[in-house]
C-alpha positions in Angstrom: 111.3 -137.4 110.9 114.7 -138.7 111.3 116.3 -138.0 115.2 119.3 -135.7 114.6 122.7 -137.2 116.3 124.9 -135.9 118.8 127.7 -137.7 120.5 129.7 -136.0 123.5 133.1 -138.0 124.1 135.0 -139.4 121.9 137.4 -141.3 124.1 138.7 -145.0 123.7 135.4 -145.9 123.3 133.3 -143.3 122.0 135.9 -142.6 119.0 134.8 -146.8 117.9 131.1 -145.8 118.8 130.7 -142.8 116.7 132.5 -144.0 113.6 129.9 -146.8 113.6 127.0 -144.7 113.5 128.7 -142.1 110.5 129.5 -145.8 108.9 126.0 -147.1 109.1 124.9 -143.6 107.9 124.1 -141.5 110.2 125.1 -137.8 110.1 126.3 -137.0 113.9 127.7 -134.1 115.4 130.0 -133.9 117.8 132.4 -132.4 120.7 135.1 -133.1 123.2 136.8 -131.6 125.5 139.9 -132.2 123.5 139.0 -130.7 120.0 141.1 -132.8 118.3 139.9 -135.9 119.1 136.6 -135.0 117.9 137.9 -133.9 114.5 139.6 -137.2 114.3 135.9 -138.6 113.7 135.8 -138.8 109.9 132.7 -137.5 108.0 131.2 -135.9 111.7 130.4 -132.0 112.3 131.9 -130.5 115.2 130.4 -128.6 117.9 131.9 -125.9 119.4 130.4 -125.8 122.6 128.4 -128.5 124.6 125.0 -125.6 124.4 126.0 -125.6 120.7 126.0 -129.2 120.3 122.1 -129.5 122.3 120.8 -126.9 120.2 121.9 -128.8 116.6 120.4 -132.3 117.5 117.7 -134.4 119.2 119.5 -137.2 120.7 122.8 -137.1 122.3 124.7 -139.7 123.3 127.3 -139.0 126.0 130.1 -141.3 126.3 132.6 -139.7 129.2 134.9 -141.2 132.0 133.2 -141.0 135.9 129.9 -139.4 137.4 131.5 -135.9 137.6 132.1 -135.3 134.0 128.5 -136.6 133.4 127.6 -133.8 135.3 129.9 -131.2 133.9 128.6 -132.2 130.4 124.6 -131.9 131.3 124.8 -129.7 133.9 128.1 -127.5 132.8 127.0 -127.1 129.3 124.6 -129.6 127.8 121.3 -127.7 130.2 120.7 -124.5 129.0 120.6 -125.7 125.2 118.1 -128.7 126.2 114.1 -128.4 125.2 111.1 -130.6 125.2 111.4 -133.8 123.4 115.0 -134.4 123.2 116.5 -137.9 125.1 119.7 -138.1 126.7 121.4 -141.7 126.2 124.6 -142.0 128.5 126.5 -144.8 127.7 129.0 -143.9 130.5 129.4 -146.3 133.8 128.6 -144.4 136.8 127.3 -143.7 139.9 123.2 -144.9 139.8 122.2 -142.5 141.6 123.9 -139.7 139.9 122.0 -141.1 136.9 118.6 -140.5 138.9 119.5 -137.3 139.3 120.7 -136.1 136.6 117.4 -137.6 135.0 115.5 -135.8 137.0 116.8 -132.3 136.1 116.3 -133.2 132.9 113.1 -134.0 132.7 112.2 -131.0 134.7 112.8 -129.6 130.6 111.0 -132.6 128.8 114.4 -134.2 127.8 114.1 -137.7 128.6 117.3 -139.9 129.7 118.6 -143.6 128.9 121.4 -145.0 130.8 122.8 -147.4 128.1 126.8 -148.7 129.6 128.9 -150.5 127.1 130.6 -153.7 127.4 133.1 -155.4 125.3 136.0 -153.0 125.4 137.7 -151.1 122.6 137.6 -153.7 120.2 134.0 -154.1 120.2 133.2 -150.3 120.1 135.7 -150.1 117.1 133.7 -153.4 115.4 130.5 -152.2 116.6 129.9 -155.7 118.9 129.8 -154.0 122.4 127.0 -155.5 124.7 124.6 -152.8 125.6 122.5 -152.4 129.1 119.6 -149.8 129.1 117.6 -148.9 131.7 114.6 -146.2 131.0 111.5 -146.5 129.2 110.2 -148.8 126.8 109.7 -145.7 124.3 112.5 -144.0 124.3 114.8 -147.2 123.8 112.5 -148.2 120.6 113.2 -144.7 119.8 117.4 -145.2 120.3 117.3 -149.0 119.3 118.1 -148.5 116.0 121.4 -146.1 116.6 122.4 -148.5 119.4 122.4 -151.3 116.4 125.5 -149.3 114.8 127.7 -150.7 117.6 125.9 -153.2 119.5 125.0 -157.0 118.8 123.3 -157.7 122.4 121.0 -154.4 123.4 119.2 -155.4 126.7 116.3 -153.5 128.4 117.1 -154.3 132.0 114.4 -151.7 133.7 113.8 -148.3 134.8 116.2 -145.4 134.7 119.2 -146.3 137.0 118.9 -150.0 136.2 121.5 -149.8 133.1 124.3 -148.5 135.8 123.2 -151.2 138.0 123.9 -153.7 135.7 126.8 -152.4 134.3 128.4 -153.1 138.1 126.9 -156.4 137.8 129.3 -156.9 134.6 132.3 -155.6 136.0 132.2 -158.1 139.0 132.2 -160.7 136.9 134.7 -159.4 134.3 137.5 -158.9 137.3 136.9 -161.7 138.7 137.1 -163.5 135.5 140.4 -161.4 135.0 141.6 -162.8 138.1 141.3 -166.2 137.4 143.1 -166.1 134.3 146.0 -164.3 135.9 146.4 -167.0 138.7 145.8 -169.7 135.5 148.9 -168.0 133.4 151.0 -167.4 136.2 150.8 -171.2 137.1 151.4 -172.7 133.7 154.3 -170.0 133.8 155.6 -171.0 137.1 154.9 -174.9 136.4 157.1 -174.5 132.9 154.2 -175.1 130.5 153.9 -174.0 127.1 151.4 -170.9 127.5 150.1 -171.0 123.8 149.8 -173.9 124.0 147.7 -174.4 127.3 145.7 -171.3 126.0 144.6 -173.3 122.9 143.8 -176.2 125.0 141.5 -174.6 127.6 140.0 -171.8 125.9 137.4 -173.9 124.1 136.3 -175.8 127.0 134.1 -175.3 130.4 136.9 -172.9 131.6 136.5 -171.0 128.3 135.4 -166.8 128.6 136.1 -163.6 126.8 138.5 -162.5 128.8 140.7 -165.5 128.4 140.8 -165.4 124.6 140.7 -161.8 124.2 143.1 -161.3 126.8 145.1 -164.2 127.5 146.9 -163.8 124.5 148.5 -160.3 125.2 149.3 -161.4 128.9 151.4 -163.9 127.3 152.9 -161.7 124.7 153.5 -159.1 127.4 150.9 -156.5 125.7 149.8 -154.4 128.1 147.8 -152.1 125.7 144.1 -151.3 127.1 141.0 -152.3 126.0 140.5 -150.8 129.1 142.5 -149.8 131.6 143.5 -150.3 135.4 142.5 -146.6 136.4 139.5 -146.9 134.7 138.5 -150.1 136.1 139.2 -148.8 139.6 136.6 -146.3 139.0 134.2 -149.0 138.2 135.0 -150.9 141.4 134.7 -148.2 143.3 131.2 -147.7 142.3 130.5 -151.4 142.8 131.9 -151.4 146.7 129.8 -148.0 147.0 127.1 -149.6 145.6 127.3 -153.1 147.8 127.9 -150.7 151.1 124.2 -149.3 150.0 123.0 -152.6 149.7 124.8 -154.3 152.6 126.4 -156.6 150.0 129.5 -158.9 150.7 131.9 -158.9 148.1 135.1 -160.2 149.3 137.2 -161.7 145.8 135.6 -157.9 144.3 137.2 -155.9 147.4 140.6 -157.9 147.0 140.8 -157.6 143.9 140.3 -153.4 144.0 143.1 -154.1 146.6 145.0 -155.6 144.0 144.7 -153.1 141.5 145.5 -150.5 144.1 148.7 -151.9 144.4 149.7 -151.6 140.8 148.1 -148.0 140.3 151.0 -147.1 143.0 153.7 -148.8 140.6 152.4 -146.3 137.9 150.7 -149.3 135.9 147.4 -147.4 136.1 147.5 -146.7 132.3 147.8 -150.1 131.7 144.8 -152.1 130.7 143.6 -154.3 132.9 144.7 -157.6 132.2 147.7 -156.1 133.7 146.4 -157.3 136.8 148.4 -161.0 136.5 151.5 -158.6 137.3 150.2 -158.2 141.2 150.3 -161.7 141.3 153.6 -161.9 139.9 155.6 -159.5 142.4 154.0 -161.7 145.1 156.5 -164.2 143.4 159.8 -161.7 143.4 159.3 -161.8 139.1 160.3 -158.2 137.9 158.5 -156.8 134.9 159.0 -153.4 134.0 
């Protein structure tokens, strides 16, 4: 029997997720907190309620902002509408231990739980190439796998429940710090008079080559500050990393600066900005004025 689909969140990324699966044929049903996001989903039923939303389907996939609202969603509404044999698949990026937990209650119903966080920003939820890190069992991932197909090319089984998150902080680490290097590359070509495009096109391809240079690079020099995913977001990431290193007695000193950083541009009110925006901390340290 085919797994009925939920999807609670249809944010910057869950809007791209949930279109794939109605576009690969899958009938989903689905809420926000904002109605009319949800109804935006062409071809998707809406829930009214998170309890109404459980009771409909057998898998839901929960795609929300931080660890609370993964708890108001399961534990606010999603619980009492739960029963034995559903699985739970949050593809949000929080706290590992709040994913533990929440697994635990669950299971307490015979609701199983996949943490499953996304990468490859907006663009790859919207063209269904987003990087996908699972932790849980074996089972119920063969049992997910081929929903997460709809809007992932990599799908990774990294270990037991928990893992996914753990991993997921693993990725952001590298993506900031990735992030910083291209801003301190662009602002020197800038400040040394180059051609930008042109020393873009001429690095990109090479050793010092990533996704966040070609993805990003380009709208730094353009001045295109529209997120795939933005600062406030990522601050809520890298506060969960630093958490997560305190745990672990983990140094991470270019991480902690660049939190710092990032700090320092949330009080400027550039927190809705996506977070290549970073290169503009940088810049003030030069006197350049952006608006």
């Amino acid at each position: 029997m085919t797994d009925r689909l939920g999807f609670a969140g249809i944010g910057i990324m869950g809007s791209g997720m949930a279109s794939n699966l109605i576009g690969k044929g899958h009938p989903l049903t689905v809420w926000n907190r904002t109605r009319a996001k949800a109804e935006a989903i062409k071809g998707a039923e809406v829930a009214n309620t998170l309890e109404d939303l459980a009771a409909a389907v057998d898998i839901i996939m929960i795609c929300v902002s931080d660890s609370p609202d993964v708890v108001a969603v399961v534990e606010g509404g999603l619980l009492p509408g739960l029963r034995d044999g559903q699985l739970i698949v949050d593809h949000s990026t929080i706290s590992p231990a709040v994913t533990r937990d929440l697994a635990a209650r669950v299971a307490a119903k015979g609701v199983g739980w996949i943490d499953a966080p996304v990468s490859g920003g907006s663009e790859g939820a919207l063209n269904g190439t987003l990087s996908t890190m699972v932790g849980g069992s074996a089972e119920n991932l063969a049992r997910v796998r081929p929903y997460l197909q709809t809007f992932s090319t990599t799908i990774t089984h990294v270990g037991p429940i928990g893992s996914g998150q753990l991993v997921k902080l693993v990725n952001q680490i590298l993506v900031v710090g990735n992030q910083m290097a291209v801003s301190e590359a662009l602002l020197f070509a800038r400040r040394a008079g180059l051609d930008l495009e042109a020393t873009l096109n001429a690095v990109k391809g090479g050793a010092a080559g990533s996704w966040m240079l070609a993805n990003r690079g380009p709208q730094m020099i353009a001045d295109d500050w529209r997120p795939g995913f933005t600062i406030d977001l990522q601050q809520k990431d890298l506060r969960l990393v630093l958490d997560a290193a305190d745990d672990h007695g983990t140094p991470l000193p270019a991480t902690s600066l660049i939190f710092q950083l990032y700090r320092a541009l949330q009080a400027s009110g550039h927190g809705h900005e996506g977070n290549h925006a970073l290169i503009k901390a940088l810049e003030q340290m030069t006197g350049m004025e952006r608006d």
